[in-house]
N, C-alpha and C positions, 0 to 999 in steps of 0.2 A: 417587546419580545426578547428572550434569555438569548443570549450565545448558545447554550444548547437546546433549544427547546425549537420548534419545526412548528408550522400552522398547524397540522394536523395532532400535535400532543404529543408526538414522538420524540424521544429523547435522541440526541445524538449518542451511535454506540462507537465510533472512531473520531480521532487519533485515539490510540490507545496510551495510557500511561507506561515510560518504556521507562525500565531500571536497571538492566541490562540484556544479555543476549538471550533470545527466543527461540528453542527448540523446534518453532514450527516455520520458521523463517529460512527458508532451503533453497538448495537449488532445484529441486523437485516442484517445490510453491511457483519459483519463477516461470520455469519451464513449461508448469499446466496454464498458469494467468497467459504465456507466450504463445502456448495452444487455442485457447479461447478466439484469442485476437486473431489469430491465423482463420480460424473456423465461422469467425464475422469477416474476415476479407482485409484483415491488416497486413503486410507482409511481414516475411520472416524476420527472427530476429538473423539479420547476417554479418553481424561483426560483434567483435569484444564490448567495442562502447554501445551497440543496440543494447545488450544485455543489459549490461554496466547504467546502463540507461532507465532501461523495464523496472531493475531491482531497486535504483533509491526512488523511483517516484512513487512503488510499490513501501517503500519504510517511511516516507515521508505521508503516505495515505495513513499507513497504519499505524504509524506511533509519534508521540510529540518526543520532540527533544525537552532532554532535560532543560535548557534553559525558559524552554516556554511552558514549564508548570512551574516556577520556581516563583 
Protein backbone atom coordinates (compact mmCIF):
# COMPACT_ATOMS: atom_id res chain seq x y z
CA UNK A 1 0.00 0.00 0.00
CA UNK A 2 1.28 3.75 -1.11
CA UNK A 3 1.84 6.39 1.64
CA UNK A 4 -0.93 8.08 0.18
CA UNK A 5 -3.36 5.84 -0.88
CA UNK A 6 -6.13 4.36 2.00
CA UNK A 7 -7.90 0.80 1.68
CA UNK A 8 -10.65 2.21 0.31
CA UNK A 9 -8.76 4.07 -3.01
CA UNK A 10 -8.99 7.25 -1.44
CA UNK A 11 -6.19 9.45 -1.90
CA UNK A 12 -4.85 11.31 1.07
CA UNK A 13 -5.97 15.20 0.59
CA UNK A 14 -3.70 16.66 3.77
CA UNK A 15 -0.66 17.70 4.79
CA UNK A 16 -1.07 20.08 2.40
CA UNK A 17 2.05 21.42 0.41
CA UNK A 18 2.87 24.86 2.32
CA UNK A 19 5.09 27.43 0.45
CA UNK A 20 4.31 30.12 2.46
CA UNK A 21 1.60 32.09 4.39
CA UNK A 22 -2.18 30.96 3.89
CA UNK A 23 -4.83 33.49 3.61
CA UNK A 24 -7.32 31.12 5.17
CA UNK A 25 -5.23 30.22 8.24
CA UNK A 26 -6.87 32.85 10.82
CA UNK A 27 -7.66 33.45 13.88
CA UNK A 28 -11.32 33.05 12.85
CA UNK A 29 -10.26 29.15 11.54
CA UNK A 30 -8.93 28.61 15.03
CA UNK A 31 -11.58 29.89 16.98
CA UNK A 32 -14.55 27.88 14.88
CA UNK A 33 -12.14 24.29 15.11
CA UNK A 34 -12.29 25.86 19.16
CA UNK A 35 -16.13 26.03 18.90
CA UNK A 36 -16.53 22.61 17.47
CA UNK A 37 -14.68 21.06 20.40
CA UNK A 38 -16.41 23.09 22.99
CA UNK A 39 -19.85 21.75 21.07
CA UNK A 40 -18.49 17.81 21.53
CA UNK A 41 -17.67 18.65 25.17
CA UNK A 42 -13.97 19.53 25.13
CA UNK A 43 -13.19 22.50 27.32
CA UNK A 44 -12.51 25.94 26.49
CA UNK A 45 -9.69 27.14 25.24
CA UNK A 46 -8.62 29.10 28.53
CA UNK A 47 -5.18 30.32 28.34
CA UNK A 48 -2.60 31.66 25.67
CA UNK A 49 -0.71 28.24 25.35
CA UNK A 50 -4.62 26.35 24.91
CA UNK A 51 -4.73 28.44 21.80
CA UNK A 52 -1.09 28.55 21.07
CA UNK A 53 -1.62 24.94 21.42
CA UNK A 54 -5.14 24.41 19.11
CA UNK A 55 -3.22 26.38 16.11
CA UNK A 56 0.09 24.37 15.42
CA UNK A 57 -1.43 21.15 15.81
CA UNK A 58 -4.17 22.56 13.49
CA UNK A 59 -0.84 23.70 10.71
CA UNK A 60 0.94 20.62 11.50
CA UNK A 61 -2.63 18.66 10.27
CA UNK A 62 -2.81 20.84 7.48
CA UNK A 63 0.43 21.57 5.95
CA UNK A 64 4.02 19.76 5.58
CA UNK A 65 6.99 21.56 6.39
CA UNK A 66 9.15 22.36 3.90
CA UNK A 67 11.76 20.06 4.91
CA UNK A 68 9.53 17.03 4.59
CA UNK A 69 8.84 17.49 0.91
CA UNK A 70 12.17 18.20 0.11
Amino acid sequence: MSGTVFRFGAERSYPLAHAGPDARFTESLVDSVAGVLVGYGYPRLASVQNWAGLESALAAFLYSSRESTA
